[in-house]
N, C-alpha and C positions, 0 to 999 in steps of 0.2 A: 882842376880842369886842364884840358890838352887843346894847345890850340894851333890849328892847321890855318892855310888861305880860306879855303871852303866848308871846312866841319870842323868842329871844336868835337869833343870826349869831356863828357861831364856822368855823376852818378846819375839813375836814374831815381825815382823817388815817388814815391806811393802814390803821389799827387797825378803821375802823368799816367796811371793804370789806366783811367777814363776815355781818355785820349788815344791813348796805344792800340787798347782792346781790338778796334776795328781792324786796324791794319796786323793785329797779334793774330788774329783768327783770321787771316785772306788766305783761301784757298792755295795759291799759289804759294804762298809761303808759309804757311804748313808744312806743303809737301814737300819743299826744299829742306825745312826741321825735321822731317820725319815724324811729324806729330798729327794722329787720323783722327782726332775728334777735336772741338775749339774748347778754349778755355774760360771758364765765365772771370768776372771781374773779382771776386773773392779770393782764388786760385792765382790771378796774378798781382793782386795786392799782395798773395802770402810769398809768392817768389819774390819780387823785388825787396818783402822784410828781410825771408831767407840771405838773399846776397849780402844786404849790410850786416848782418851777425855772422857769417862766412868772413867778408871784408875783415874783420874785427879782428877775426884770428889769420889775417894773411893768406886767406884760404880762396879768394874770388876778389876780383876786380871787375866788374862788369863796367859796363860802361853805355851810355844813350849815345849815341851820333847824331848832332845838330847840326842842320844847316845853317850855315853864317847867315846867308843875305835875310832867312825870316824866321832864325831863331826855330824851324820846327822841328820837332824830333822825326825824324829816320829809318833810326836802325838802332843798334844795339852790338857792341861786341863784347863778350866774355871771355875772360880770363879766370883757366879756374887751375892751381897748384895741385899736380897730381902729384908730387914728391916734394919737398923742400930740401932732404938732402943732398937729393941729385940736380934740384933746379930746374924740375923740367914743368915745364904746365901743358895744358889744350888749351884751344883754343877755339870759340864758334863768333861769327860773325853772320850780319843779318841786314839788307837795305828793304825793309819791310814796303815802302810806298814803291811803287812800279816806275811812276814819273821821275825819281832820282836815281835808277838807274841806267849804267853805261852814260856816265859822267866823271869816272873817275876819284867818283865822289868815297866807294870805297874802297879803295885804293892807298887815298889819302887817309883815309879814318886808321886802317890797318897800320900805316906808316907810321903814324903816330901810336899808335899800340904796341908795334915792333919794340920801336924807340922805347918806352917807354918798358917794355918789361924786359930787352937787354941792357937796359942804360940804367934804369931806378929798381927795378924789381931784381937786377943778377941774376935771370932764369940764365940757364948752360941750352936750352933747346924748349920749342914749341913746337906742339902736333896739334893735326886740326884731321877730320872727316870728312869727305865731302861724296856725295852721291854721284854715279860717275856720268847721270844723264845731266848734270849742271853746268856746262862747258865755262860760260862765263866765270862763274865760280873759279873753276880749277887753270880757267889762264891768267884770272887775277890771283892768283896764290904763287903759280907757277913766275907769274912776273915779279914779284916780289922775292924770290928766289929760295920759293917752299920746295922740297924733291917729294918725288913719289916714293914708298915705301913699302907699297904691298896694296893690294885687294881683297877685302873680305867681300866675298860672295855671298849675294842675297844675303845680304844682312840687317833689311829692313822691310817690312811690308806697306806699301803706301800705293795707296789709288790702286787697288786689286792687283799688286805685280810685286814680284822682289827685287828691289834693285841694290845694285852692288854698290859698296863702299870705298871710295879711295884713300887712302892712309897717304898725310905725308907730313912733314915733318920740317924744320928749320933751324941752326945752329947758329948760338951767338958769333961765334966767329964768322960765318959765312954771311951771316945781316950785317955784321961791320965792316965785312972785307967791301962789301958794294957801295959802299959810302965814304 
C-alpha cells in the first residue's frame, strides 16, 4: 500500500468489482476510457484476476485510489510494462466518482505512482494517452511534468465523433529533477 495525506494506492481485489461496477460503467467516464459499451460484473471480476497474474510476472501494477477520510475507493491507476529492458511502462489513471474530482485528489494519487515506479519499480520513462477534449486531465499530467509528444488523430471513436489522442510521456530523470 501507498500512502499519501488524502489517498492511499492499494491492489484492487475481486471483492470491490460490486462496488466499482456503478461508477466503472458512468457515462462520463467511459468516454474519458474510450470504452462505448458498459461492462457487466463477470468481465470485471476477470480484469482485476487478469491484473494479479500480469502482477506476478511484473507485467501490471494496477492499483485502486482510496480516500483517506472514508476509506472509499475512487479511482484506479494502472501501471502496465510495455518493455522491461528498456524500462519503459504506460500508464492510465481514472477518478471514476464526479464528487472527488478537482481536489487534487489525483494529483496526489499519480505522485505516489510516480514515486513509486521511478523509485521501486526502475522504470527509465512513462507514457500515458489522453484525449485531447479532456483539459483537466492533460493540465494535471502537464503539472506533474508529463511533455507532449505527438497527436494521433481520430484515433478513437466515442459518442459519434473521432477524437484525437494526445501522447505524452515522462522521464526518471526529469520526475527527480523536480523533487
Amino acid at each position: 500500500m501507498l500512502n499519501g495525506k488524502k489517498v492511499s494506492l492499494r491492489g484492487l481485489e475481486v471483492s470491490d468489482a460490486p462496488s466499482l461496477l456503478p461508477y466503472w460503467n458512468n457515462k462520463e467516464f467511459m468516454d474519458y476510457t474510450g470504452r462505448n459499451h458498459p461492462e457487466t460484473l463477470d468481465t470485471l471480476v476477470e480484469w482485476i484476476q487478469k491484473i494479479w497474474e500480469e502482477r506476478k510476472n511484473n507485467q501490471n501494477h494496477t492499483f485502486g485510489i482510496v480516500y483517506n477520510k472514508s476509506e472509499h475507493l475512487i479511482g484506479y491507476i494502472s501501471i502496465k510494462i510495455k518493455n522491461s529492458f528498456s524500462r519503459r511502462a504506460g500508464l492510465s489513471v481514472g477518478i471514476f466518482i464526479p464528487e472527488f474530482r478537482d481536489q487534487g485528489l489525483g494529483t496526489e494519487a499519480l505522485t505516489l505512482s510516480l514515486d513509486y515506479c521511478f523509485n521501486s519499480l526502475n522504470l527509465l520513462s512513462l507514457e500515458l494517452n489522453v484525449f485531447t477534449n479532456n483539459p483537466r486531465a492533460i493540465a494535471c499530467y502537464s503539472k506533474l511534468g508529463f511533455q507532449s509528444i505527438g497527436i494521433r488523430r481520430k484515433a478513437d471513436y466515442v459518442n459519434n465523433e473521432f477524437l484525437d489522442d494526445l501522447m505524452m510521456d515522462l522521464l526518471a530523470k526529469e520526475w527527480n529533477s523536480t523533487k
